[in-house]
Residue frames relative to the residue before (quaternion, step in Angstrom):
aa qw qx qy qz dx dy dz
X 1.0000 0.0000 0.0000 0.0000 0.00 0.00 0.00
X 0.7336 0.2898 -0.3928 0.4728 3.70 0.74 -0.51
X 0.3662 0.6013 -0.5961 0.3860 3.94 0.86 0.03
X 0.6056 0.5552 -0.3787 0.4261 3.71 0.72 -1.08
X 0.7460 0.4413 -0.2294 0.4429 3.54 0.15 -1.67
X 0.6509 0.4606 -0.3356 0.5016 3.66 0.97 -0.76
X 0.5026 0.6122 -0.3959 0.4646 4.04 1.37 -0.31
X 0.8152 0.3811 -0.1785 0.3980 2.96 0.46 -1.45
X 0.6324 0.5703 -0.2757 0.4459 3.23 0.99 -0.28
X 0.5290 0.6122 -0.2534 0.5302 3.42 1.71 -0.38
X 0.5728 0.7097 -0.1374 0.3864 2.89 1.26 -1.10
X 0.7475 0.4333 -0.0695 0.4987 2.80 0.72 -2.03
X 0.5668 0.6540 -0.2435 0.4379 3.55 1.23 -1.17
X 0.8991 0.0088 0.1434 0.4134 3.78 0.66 -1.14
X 0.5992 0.3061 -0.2553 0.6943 3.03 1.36 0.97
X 0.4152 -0.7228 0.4958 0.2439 3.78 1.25 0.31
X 0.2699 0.5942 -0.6958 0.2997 4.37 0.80 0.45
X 0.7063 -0.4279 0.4975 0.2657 2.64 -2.31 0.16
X 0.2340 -0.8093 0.4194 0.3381 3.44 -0.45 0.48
X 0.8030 0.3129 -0.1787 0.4748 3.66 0.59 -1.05
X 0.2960 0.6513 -0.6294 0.3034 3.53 0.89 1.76
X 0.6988 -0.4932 0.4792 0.1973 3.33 -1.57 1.06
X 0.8255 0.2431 -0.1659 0.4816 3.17 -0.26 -1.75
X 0.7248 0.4533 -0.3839 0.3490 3.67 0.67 0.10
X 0.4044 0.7257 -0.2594 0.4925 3.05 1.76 0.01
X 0.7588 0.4184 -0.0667 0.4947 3.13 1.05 -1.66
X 0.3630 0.7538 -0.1827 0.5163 3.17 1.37 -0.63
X 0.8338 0.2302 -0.0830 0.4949 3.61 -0.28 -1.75
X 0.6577 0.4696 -0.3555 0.4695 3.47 0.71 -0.86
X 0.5798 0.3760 -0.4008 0.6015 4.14 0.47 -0.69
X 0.5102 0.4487 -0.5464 0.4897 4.02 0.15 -0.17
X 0.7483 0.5264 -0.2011 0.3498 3.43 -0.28 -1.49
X 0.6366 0.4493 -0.3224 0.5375 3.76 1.04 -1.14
X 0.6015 0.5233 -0.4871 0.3565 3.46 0.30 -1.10
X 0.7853 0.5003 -0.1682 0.3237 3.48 0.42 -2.03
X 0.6426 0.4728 -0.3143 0.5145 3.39 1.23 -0.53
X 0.7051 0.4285 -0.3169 0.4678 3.85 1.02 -0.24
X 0.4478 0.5466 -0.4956 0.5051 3.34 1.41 -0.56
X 0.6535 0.5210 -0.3438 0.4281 3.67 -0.10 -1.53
X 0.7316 0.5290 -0.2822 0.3244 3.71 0.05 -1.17
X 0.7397 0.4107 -0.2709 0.4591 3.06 1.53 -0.80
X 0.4549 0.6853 -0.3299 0.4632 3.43 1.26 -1.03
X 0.6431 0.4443 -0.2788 0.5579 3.73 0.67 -1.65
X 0.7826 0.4270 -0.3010 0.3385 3.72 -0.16 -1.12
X 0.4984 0.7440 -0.2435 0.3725 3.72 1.71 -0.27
X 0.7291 0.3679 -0.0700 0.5728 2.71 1.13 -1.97
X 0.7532 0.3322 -0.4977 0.2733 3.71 0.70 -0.05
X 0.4682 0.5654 -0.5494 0.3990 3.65 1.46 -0.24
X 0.4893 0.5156 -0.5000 0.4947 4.40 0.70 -0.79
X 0.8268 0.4057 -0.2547 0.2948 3.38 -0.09 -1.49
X 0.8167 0.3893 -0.2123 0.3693 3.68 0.49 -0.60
X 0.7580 0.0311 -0.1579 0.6321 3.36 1.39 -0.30
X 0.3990 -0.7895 0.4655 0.0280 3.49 -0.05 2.03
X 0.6871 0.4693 -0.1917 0.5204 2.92 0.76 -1.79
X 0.9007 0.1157 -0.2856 0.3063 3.95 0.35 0.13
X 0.7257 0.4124 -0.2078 0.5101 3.20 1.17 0.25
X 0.0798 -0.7573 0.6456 0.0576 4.13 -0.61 0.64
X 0.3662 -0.7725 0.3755 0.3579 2.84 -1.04 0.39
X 0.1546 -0.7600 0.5848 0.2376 3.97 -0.98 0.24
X 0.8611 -0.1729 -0.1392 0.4575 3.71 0.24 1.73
X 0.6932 -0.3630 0.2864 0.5529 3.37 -1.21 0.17
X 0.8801 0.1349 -0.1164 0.4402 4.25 0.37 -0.61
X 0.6834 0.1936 -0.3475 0.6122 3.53 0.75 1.58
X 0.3091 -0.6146 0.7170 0.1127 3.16 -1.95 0.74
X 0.1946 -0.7778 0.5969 0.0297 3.39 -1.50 -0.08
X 0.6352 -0.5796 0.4322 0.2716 3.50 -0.74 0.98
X 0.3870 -0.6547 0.5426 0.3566 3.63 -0.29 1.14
X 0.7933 0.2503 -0.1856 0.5229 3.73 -1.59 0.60
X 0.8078 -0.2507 0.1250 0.5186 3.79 0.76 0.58
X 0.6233 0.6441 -0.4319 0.1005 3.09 -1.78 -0.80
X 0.6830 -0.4539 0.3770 0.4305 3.52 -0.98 0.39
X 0.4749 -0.6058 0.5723 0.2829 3.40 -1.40 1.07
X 0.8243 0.1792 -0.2286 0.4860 3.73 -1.43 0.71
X 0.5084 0.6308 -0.5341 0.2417 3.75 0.39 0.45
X 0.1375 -0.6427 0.7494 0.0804 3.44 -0.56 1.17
X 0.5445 -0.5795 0.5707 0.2051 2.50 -2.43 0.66
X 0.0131 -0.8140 0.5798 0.0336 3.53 -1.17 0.56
């Protein structure tokens, strides 16, 4: 939530925007969540691929998969 306020405030700083608008508030910050969970997964992909080779491949940029089959995104627990 303050990445947002610190957006908008960037904004406002160097591009003359409004500073204490809502929907642009709401706006940048759902921008930011998206990109910060995309990443989180992407990262959390490559280390289940990367650290245990021998069990896990990957099956796209946001799931892995039991070498020799299995359901896409199953982590071990």
């Amino acid at each position: 939530m303050l990445l947002g306020a610190a957006d908008r405030f960037l904004i406002f700083a160097l591009f003359q925007g409004e500073l204490l608008l809502p929907s642009g508030y709401l706006i940048d910050t759902a921008t930011l969540i998206v990109i910060a969970l995309t990443a989180h997964r992407v990262t959390l992909v490559a280390a289940m691929v990367k650290q245990y080779p021998w069990l896990y491949e990957r099956a796209g940029p946001f799931a892995w998969r039991r070498r020799g089959g299995g359901a896409p995104g199953e982590s071990a627990t």
